[in-house]
C-alpha positions in Angstrom: -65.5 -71.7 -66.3 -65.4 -72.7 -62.7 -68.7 -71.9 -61.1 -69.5 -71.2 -56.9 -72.4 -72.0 -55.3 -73.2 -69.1 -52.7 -76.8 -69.0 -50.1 -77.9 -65.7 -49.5 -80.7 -66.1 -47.6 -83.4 -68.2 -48.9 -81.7 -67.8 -52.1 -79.2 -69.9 -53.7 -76.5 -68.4 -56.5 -74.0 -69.2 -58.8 -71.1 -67.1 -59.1 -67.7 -67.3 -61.1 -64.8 -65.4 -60.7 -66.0 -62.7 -62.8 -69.0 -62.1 -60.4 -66.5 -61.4 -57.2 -64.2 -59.3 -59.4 -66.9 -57.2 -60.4 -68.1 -57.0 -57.1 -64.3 -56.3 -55.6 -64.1 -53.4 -58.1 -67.5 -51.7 -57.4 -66.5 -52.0 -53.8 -63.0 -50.5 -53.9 -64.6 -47.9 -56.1 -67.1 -46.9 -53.7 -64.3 -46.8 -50.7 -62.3 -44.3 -52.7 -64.8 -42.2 -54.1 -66.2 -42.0 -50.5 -63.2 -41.3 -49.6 -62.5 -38.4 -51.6 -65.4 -36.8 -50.7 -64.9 -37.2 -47.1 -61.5 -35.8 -47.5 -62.7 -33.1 -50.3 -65.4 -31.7 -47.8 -62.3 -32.0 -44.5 -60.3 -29.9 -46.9 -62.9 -27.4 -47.6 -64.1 -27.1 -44.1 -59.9 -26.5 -43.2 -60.0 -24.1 -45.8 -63.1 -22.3 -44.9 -62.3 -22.1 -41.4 -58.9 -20.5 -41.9 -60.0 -17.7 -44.4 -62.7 -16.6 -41.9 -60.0 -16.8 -39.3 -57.4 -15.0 -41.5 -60.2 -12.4 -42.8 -61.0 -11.7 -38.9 -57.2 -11.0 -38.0 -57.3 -9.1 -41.0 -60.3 -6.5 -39.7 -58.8 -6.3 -36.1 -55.6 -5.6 -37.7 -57.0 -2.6 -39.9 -58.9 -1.8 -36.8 -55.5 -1.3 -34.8 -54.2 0.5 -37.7 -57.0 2.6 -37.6 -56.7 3.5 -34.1 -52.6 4.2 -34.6 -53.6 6.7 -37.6 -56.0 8.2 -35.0 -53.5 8.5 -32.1 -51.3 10.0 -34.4 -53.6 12.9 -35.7 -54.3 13.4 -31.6 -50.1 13.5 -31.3 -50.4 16.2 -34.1 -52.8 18.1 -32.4 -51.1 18.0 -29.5 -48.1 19.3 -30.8 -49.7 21.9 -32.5 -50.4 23.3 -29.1 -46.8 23.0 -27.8 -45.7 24.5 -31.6 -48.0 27.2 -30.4 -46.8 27.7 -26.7 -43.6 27.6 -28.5 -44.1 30.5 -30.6 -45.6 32.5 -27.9 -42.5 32.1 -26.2 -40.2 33.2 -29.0 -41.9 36.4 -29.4 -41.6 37.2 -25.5 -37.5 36.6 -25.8 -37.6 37.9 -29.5 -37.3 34.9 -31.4 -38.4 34.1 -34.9 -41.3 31.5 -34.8 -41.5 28.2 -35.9 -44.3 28.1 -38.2 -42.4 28.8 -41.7 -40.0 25.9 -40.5 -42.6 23.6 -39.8 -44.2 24.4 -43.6 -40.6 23.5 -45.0 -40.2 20.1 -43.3 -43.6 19.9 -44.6 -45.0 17.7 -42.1 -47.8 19.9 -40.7 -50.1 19.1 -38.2 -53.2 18.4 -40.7 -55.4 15.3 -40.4 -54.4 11.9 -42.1 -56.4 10.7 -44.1 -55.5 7.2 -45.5 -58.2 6.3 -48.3 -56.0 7.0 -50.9 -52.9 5.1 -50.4 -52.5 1.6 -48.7 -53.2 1.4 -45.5 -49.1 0.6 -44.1 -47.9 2.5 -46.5 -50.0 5.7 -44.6 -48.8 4.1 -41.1 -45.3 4.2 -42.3 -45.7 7.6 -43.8 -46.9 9.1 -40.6 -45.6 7.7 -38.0 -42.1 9.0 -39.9 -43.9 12.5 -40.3 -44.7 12.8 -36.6 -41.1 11.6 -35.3 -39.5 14.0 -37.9 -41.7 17.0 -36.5 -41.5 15.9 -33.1 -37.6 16.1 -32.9 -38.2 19.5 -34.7 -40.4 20.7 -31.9 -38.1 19.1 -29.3 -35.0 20.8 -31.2 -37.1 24.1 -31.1 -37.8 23.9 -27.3 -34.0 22.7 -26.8 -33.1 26.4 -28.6 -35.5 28.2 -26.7 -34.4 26.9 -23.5 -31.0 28.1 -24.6 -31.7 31.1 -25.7 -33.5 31.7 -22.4 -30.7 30.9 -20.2 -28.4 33.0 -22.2 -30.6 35.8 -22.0 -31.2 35.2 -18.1 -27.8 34.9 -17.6 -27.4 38.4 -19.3 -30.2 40.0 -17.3 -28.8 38.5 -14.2 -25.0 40.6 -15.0 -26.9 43.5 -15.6 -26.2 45.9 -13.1 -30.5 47.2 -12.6 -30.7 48.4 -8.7 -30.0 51.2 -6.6 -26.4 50.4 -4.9 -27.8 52.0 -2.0 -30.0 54.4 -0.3 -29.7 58.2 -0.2 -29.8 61.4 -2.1 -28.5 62.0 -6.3 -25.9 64.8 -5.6 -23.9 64.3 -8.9 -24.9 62.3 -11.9 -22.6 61.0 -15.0 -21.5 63.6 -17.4 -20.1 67.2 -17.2 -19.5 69.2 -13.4 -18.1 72.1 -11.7 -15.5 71.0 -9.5 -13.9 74.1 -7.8 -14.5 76.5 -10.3 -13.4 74.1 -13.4 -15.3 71.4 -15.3 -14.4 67.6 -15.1 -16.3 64.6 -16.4 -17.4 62.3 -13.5 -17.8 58.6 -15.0 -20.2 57.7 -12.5 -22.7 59.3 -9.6 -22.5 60.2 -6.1 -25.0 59.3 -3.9 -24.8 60.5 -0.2 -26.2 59.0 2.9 -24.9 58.5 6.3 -21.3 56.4 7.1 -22.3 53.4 7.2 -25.2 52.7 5.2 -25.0 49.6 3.6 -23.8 49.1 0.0 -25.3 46.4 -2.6 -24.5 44.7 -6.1 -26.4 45.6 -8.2 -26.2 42.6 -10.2 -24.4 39.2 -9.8 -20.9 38.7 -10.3 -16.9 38.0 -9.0 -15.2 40.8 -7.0 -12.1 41.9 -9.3 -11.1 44.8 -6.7 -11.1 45.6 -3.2 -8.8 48.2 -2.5 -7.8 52.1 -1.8 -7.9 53.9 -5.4 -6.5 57.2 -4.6 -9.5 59.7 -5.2 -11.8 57.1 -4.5 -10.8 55.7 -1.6 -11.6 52.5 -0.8 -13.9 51.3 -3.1 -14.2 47.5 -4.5 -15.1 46.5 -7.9 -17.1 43.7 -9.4 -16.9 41.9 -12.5 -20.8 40.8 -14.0 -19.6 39.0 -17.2 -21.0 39.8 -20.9 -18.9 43.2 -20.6 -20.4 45.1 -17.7 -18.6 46.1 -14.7 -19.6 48.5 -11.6 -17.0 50.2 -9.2 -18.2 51.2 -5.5 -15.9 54.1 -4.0 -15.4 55.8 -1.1 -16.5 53.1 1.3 -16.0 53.2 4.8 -15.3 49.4 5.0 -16.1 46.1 2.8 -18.0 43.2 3.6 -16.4 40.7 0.7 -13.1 39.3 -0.1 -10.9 39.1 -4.0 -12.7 36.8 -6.4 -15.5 36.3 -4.0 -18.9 35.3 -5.9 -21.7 38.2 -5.0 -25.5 38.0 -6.3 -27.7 41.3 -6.5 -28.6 42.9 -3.5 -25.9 41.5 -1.3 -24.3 43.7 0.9 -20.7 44.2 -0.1 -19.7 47.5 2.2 -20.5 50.4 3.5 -21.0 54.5 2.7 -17.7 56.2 3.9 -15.9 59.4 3.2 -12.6 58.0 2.0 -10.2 59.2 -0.7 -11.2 62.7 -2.6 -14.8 63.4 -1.2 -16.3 66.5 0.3 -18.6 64.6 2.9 -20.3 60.9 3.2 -21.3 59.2 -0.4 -21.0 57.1 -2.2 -19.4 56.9 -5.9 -20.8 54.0 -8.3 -19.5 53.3 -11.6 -21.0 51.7 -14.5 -18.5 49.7 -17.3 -19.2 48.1 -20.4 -16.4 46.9 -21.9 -14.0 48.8 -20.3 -16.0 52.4 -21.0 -17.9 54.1 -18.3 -21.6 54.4 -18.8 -24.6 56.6 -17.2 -25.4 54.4 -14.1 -29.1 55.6 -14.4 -29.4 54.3 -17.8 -29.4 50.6 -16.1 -31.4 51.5 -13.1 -35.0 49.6 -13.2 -37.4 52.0 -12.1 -38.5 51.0 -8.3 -35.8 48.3 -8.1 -34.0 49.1 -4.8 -34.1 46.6 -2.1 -35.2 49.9 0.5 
């Protein structure tokens, strides 16, 4: 076997080829093993770093969730206090409340409380509950608001004021009218010629006119049924199919037509039948 003659240092040695492949394997065994661990220990720092940072976006992530589920019970609480400003309102325009609704939808105003179910599963959850009692509560107000209109839309055609100033001298019903009885579908009120004549609640002039007994009188048409006829005026102030609101002046106290002195005769209609004027009056409403 062929033999090599190598110094190292002082020393001199004899090596064969067995010697350097021995050598060449222990060498190329300690590079990969140090490799390994080198890239072992790279790996598990990668590894270590990410699950700390995944763990961290984790906690702010339940931590946002958390908040959410907390702004959400706030948003509950909040509309518990519109539900109840809602309800208060309903009774005022006699309206059946809410509440009973709100218990069907079953999406109450109570606090969440998410230990029992996953976490975005209880996001999820309430985030539909509150959007599902939310458009409830907006629907509700929506009604209201409707309701409301209607109803001031009706109050507004109601005839509620004193046409005018003066003195009761007939009311609605039963009278003596030259020794015989006669219904009078309205009642006279007498003043002096001239003294102004209001609406006594919104509407379109239907009628302005000479009606034979009464005279010249003009009549307005309120809407929802109601009617009211003004006769023997001395003169009008408004033209056919004019818009009128209450309290504007439409004419004036005359003696015109059938009529034993200045007054003025004011009718009351509700859908097409006369009705006791007095019955529609507000107590105090008069614009004198």
């Amino acid at each position: 076997m062929k033999y090599w003659t190598v110094c190292i240092g002082e020393k001199i040695v004899r090596i064969n080829l067995v010697h350097i492949v021995v050598a060449m394997s222990i060498v190329v065994c300690t590079f990969f093993s140090s490799t390994f661990t080198v890239f072992q220990f790279v790996n598990s720092s990668i590894h270590k770093a990410n699950f700390f940072k995944q763990k961290k976006k984790n906690e702010q992530l339940t931590t946002s969730i958390q908040k959410m589920l907390n702004n959400i019970n706030v948003l509950n609480v909040k509309l518990d206090s519109l539900v109840n400003i809602d309800n208060k309102n309903r009774l005022v325009w006699g309206l059946d409340t809410i509440d009973e609704d709100l218990e069907k939808l079953g999406v109450g105003g109570a606090k969440i409380q998410w230990s029992s179910i996953g976490i975005v599963d209880k996001l999820t959850e309430s985030l539909q509950a509150l959007k599902n009692r939310t458009d409830f509560v907006a629907q509700s107000f929506d009604d209201l608001a409707h309701s409301i209109n209607r109803t001031e839309k009706i109050l507004n055609a109601t005839p509620s004021v004193w046409p005018t100033q003066g003195v009761v001298t007939s009311n609605f019903g039963w009278r003596k009218m030259g020794g015989a009885s006669e219904s009078h579908s309205g009642m006279d009120i007498a003043d002096n010629v001239g003294t102004p004549v209001v609406a006594t609640a919104s509407g379109i002039i239907t009628k302005v006119e000479y009606a034979g007994r009464l005279g010249l009188c003009v009549e307005i048409d309120h809407g929802f049924g109601y009617r009211t006829i003004y006769g023997h005026l001395s003169r009008t102030k408004v033209e056919l199919y004019q818009k009128v609101n209450r309290n504007e002046v439409i004419g004036y106290m005359g003696n015109t037509g059938r009529s034993t002195g200045p007054h003025l005769h004011y009718e009351v209609k509700i859908s097409g039948e006369s009705s006791p004027p007095l019955n529609y009056i507000i107590p105090g409403a008069t614009t004198y």
